[in-house]
DSSP file (Angstrom, degrees, kcal/mol; ACC not computed):
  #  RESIDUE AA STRUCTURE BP1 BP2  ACC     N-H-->O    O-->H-N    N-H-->O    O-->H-N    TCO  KAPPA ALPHA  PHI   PSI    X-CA   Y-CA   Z-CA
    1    1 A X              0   0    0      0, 0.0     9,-0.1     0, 0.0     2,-0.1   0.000 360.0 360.0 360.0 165.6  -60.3   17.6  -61.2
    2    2 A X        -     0   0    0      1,-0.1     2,-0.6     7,-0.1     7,-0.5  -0.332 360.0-119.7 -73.7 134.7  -58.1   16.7  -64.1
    3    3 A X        -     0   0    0      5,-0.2     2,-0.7    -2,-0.1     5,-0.2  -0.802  29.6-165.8 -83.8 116.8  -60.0   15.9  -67.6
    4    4 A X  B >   -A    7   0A   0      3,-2.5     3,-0.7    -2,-0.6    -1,-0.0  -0.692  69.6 -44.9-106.5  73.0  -58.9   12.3  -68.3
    5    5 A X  T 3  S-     0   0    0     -2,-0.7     2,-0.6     1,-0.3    -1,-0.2   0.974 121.4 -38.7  48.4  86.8  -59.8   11.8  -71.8
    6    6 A X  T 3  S+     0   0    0     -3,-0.1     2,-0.4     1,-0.0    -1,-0.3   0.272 126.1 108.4  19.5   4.4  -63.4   13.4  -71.5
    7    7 A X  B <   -A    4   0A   0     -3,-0.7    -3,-2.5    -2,-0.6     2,-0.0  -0.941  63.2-144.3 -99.5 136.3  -63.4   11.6  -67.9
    8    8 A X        -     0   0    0     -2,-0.4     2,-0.3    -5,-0.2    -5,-0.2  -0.144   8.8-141.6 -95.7 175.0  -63.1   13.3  -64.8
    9    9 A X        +     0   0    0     -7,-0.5     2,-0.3     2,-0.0    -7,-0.1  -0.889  30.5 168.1-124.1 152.3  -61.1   11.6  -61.8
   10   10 A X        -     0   0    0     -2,-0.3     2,-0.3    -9,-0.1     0, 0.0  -0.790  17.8-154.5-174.7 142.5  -62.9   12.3  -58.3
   11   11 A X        -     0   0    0     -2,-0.3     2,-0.6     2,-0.0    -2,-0.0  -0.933   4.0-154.5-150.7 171.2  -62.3   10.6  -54.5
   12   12 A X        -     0   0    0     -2,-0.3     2,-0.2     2,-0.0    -2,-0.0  -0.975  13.0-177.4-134.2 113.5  -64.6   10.3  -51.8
   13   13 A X        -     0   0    0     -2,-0.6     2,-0.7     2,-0.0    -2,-0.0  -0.553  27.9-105.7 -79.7 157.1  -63.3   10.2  -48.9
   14   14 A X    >>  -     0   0    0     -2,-0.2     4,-0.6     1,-0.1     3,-0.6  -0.919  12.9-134.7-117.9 138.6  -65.4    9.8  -45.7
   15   15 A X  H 3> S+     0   0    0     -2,-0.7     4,-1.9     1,-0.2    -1,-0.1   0.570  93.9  60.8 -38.2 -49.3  -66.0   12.3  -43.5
   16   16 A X  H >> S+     0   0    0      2,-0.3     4,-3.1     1,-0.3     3,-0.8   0.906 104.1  48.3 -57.7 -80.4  -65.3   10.3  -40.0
   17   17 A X  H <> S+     0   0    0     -3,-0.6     4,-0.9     1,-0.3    -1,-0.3   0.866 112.6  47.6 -49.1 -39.7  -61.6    9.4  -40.7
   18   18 A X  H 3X S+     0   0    0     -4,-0.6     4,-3.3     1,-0.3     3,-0.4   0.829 112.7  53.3 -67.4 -31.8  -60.5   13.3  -41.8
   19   19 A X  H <X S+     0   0    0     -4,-1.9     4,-1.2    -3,-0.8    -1,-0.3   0.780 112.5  43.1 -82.3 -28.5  -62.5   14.5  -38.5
   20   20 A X  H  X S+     0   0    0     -4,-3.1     4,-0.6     2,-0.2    -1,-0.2   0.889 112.6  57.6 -67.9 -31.0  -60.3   11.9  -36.4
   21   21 A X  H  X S+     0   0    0     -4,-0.9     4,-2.9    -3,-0.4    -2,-0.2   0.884 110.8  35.2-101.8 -72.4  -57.6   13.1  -38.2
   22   22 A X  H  X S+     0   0    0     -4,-3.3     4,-0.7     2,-0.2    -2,-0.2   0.545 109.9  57.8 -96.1  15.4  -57.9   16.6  -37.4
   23   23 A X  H  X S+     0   0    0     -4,-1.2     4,-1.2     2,-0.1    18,-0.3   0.580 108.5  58.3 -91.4 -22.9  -59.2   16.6  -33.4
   24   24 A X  H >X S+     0   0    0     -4,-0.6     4,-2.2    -5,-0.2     3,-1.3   0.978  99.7  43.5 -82.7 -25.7  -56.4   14.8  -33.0
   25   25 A X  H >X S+     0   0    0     -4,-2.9     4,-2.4     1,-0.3     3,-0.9   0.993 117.2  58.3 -63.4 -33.7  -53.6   17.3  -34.4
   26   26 A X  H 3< S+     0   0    0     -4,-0.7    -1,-0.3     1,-0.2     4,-0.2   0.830 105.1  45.0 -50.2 -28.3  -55.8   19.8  -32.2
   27   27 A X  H <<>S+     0   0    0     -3,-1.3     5,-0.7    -4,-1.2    -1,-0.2   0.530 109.9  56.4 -99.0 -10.2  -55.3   17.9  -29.2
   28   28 A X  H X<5S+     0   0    0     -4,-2.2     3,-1.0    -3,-0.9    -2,-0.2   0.765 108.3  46.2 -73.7 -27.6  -51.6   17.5  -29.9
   29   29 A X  T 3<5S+     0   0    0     -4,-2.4    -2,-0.2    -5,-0.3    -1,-0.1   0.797 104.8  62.3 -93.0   8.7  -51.1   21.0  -30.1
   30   30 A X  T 3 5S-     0   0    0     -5,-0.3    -1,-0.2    -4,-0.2    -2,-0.1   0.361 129.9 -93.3 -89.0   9.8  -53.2   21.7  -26.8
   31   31 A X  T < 5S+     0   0    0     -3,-1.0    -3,-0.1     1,-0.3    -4,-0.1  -0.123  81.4 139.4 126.0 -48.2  -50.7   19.7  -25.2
   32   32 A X      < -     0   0    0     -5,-0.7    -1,-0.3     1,-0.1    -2,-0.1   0.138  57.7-113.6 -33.6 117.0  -52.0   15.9  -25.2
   33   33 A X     >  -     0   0    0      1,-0.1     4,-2.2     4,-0.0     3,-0.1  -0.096  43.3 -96.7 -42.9 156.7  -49.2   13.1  -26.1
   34   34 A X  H  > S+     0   0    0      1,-0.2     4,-3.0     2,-0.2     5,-0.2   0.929 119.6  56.1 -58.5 -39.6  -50.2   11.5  -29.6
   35   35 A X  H  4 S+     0   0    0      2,-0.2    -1,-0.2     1,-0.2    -3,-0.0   0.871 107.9  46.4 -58.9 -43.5  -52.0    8.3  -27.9
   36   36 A X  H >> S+     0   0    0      1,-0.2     4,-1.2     2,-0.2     3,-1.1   0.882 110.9  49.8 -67.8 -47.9  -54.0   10.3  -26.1
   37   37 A X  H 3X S+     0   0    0     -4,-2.2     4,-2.2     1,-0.2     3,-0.3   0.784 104.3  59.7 -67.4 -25.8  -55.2   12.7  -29.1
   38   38 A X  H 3< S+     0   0    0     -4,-3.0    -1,-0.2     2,-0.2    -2,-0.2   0.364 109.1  46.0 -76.8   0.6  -56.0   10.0  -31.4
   39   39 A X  H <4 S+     0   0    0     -3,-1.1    -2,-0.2    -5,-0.2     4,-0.2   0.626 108.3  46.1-140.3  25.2  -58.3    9.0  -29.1
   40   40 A X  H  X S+     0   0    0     -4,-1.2     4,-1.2    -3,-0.3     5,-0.3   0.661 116.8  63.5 -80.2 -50.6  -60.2   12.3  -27.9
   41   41 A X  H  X S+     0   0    0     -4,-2.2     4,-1.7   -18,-0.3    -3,-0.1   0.885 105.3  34.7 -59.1 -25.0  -60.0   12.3  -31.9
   42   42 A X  H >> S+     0   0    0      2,-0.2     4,-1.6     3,-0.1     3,-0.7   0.936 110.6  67.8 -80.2 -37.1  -61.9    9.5  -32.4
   43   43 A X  H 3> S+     0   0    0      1,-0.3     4,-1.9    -4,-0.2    -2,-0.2   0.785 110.0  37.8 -30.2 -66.2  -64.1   10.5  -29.3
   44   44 A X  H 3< S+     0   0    0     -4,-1.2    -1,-0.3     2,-0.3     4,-0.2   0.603 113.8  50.6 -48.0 -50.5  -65.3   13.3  -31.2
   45   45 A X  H XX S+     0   0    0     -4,-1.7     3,-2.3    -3,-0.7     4,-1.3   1.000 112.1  51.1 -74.3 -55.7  -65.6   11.7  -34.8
   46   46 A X  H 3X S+     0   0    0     -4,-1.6     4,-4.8     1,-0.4    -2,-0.3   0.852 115.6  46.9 -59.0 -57.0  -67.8    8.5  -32.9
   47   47 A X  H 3< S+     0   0    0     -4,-1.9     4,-0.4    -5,-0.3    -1,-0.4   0.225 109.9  48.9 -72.5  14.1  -70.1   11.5  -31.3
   48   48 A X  H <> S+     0   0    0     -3,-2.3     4,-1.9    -4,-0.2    -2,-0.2   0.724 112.2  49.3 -69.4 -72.2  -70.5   13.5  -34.4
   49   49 A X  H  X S+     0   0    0     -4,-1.3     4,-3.2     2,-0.2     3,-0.4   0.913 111.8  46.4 -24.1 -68.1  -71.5   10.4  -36.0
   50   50 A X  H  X S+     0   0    0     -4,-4.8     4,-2.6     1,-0.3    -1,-0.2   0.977 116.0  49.2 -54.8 -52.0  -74.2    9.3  -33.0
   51   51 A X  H  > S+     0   0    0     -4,-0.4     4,-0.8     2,-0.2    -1,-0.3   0.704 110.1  48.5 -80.3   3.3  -75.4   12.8  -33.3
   52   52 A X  H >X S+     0   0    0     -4,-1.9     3,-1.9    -3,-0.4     4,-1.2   0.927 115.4  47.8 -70.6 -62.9  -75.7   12.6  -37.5
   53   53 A X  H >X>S+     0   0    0     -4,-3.2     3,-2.3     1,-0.4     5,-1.3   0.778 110.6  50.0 -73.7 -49.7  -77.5    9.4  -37.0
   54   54 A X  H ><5S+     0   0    0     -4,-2.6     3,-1.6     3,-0.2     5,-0.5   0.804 113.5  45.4 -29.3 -48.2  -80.0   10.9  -34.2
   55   55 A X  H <<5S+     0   0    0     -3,-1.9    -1,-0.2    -4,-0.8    -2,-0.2   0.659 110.8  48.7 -83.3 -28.8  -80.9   13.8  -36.3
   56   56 A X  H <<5S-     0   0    0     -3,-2.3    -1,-0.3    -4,-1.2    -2,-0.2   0.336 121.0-118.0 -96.8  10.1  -81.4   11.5  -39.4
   57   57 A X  T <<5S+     0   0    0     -3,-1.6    -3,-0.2    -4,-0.5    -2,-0.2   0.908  82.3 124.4  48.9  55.3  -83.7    9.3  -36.5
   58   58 A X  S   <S+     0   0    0     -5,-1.3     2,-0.3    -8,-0.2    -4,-0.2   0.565  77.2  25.3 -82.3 -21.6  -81.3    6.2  -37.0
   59   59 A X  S    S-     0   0    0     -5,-0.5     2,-0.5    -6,-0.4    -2,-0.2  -0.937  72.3-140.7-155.5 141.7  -80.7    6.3  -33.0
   60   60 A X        -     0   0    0     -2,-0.3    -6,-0.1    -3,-0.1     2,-0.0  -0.955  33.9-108.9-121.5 156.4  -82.7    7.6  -30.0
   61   61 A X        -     0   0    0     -2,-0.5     2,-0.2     1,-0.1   -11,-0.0  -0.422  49.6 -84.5 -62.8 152.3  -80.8    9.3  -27.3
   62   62 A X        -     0   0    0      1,-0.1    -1,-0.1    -2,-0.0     0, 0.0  -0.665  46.7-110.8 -83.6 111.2  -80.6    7.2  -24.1
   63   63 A X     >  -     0   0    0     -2,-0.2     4,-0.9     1,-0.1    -1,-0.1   0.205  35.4-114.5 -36.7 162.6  -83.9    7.6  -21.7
   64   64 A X  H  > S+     0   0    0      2,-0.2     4,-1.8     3,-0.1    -1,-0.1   0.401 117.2  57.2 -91.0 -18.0  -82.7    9.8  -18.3
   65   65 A X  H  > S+     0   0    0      2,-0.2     4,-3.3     3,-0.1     5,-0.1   0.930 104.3  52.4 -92.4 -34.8  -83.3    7.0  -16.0
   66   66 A X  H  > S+     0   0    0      2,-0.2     4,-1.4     1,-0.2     3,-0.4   0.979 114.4  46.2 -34.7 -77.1  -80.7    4.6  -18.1
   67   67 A X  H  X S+     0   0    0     -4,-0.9     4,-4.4     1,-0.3     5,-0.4   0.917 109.7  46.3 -45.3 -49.8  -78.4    7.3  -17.7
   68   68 A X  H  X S+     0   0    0     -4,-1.8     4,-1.8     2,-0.2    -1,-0.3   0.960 113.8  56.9 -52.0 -46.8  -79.0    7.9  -13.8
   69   69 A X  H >X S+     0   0    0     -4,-3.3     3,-3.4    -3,-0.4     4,-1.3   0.945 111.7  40.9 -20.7 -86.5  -78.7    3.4  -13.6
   70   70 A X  H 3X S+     0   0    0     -4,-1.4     4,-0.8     1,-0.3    -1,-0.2   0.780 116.1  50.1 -65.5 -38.5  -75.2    3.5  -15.1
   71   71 A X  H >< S+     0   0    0     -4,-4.4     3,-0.6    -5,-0.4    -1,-0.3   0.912 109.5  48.2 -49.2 -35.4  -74.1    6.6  -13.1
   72   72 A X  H << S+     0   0    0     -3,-3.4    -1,-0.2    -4,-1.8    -2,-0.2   0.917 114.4  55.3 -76.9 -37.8  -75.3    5.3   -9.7
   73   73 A X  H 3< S+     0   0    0     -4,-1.3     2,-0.3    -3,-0.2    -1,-0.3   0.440  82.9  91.5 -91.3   6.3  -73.3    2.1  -10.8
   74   74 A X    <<  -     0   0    0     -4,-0.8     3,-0.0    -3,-0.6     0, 0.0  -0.671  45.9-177.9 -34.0 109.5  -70.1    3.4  -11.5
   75   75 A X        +     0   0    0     -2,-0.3     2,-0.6     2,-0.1    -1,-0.1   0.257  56.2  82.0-116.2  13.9  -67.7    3.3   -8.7
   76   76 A X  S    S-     0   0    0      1,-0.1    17,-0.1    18,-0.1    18,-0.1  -0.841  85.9 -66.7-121.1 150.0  -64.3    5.2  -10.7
   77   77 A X        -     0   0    0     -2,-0.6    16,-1.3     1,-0.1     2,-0.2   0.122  40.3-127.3 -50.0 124.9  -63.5    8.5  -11.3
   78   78 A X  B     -B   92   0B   0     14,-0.2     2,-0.2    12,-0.0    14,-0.2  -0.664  18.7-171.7 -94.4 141.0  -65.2   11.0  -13.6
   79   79 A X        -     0   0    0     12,-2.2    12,-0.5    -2,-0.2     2,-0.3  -0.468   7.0-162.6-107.8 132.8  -63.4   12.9  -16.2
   80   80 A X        -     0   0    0     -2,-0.2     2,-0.4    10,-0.2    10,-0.2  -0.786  10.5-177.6-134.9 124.1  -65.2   15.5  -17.8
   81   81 A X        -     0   0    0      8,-0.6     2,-1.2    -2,-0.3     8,-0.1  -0.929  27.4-141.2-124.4 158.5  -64.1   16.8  -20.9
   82   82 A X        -     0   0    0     -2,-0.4     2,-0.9     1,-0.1     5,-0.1  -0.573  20.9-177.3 -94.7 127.7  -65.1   19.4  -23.0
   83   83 A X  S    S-     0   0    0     -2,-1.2    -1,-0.1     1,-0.2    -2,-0.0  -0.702  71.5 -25.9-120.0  80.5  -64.5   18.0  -26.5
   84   84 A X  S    S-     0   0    0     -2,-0.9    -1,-0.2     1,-0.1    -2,-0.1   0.728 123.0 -55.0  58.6  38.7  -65.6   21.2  -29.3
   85   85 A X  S    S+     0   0    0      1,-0.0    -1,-0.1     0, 0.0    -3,-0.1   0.898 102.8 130.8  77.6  66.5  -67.8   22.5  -27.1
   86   86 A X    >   -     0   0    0      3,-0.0     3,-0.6    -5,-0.0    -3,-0.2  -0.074  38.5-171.1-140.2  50.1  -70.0   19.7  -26.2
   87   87 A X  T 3   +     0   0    0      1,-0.2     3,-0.1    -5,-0.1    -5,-0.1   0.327  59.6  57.8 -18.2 156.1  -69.9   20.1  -22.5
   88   88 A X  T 3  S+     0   0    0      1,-0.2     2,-0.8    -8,-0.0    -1,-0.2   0.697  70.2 129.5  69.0   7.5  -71.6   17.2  -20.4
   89   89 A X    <   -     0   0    0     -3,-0.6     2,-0.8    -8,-0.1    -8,-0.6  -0.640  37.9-172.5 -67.7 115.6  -69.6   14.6  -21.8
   90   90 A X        -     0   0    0     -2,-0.8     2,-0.3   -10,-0.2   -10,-0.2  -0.898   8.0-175.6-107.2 152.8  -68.5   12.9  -19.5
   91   91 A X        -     0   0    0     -2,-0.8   -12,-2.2   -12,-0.5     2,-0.5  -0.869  24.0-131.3-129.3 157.1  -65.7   10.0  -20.2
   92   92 A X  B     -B   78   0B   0     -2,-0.3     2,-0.3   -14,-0.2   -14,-0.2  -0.904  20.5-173.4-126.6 143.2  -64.5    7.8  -17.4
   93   93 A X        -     0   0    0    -16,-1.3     2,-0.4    -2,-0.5    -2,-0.0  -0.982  21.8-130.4-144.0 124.0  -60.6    6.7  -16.2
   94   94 A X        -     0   0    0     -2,-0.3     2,-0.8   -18,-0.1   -18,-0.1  -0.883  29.2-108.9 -88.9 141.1  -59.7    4.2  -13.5
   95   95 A X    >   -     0   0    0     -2,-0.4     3,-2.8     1,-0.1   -18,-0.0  -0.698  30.7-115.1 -24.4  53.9  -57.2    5.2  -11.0
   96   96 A X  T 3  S+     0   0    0     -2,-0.8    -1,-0.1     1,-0.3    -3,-0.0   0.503 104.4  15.9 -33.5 110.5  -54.0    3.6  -11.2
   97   97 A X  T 3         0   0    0     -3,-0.1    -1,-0.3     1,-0.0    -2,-0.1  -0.185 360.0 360.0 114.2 -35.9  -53.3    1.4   -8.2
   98   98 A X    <         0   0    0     -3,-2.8    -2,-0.2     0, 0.0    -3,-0.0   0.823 360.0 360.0 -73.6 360.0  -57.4    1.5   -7.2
C-alpha cells in the first residue's frame, strides 16, 4: 500500500461477500440467469462459512437421524446440486402449480 506520511493505508474486506461475489459470476457464465447465481453464490459462501465454523468447533454437524426426520418429512421435489464439488447437497424447489 501507498506510504501516507509514514502511515500505511490498508482494507479488510471480508471473505464471505468476495466468495458470493465470485460463485455467482461462475454460475452466470455456466448459464444461470443473475437471480439465480447470486443465490447458488451465497449458497456456497453460507456453506463455506458452516464448514469454517465446524472445523474451528463453533457448530456440530446435524446428528443422521435429524437428517433422516426432515427427509421423511418433506413432500417436494429434490434438487441436487453440485456446488464446487461438494456433492450431497441437496437444496429443495416446489413445483409450480403443486
Amino acid at each position: 500500500m501507498d506510504d501516507n506520511g509514514g502511515r500505511r493505508n490498508w482494507v479488510m474486506v471480508n471473505r464471505a461477500p468476495v466468495l458470493t461475489l465470485w460463485a455467482e459470476m461462475v454460475a452466470e457464465v455456466l448459464g444461470f440467469e443473475h437471480d439465480e447465481a447470486l443465490t447458488l453464490g451465497r449458497a456456497v459462501a453460507g456453506l463455506k462459512a458452516y464448514l469454517k465454523g465446524v472445523s474451528l468447533g463453533l457448530f456440530q454437524p446435524t446428528p443422521i437421524e435429524v437428517k433422516e426426520q426432515r427427509r421423511k418429512m418433506r413432500k417436494d421435489e429434490t434438487v441436487k446440486i453440485d456446488l464446487l464439488h461438494r456433492a450431497g447437497q441437496t437444496y429443495r424447489r416446489r413445483i409450480a402449480g403443486a
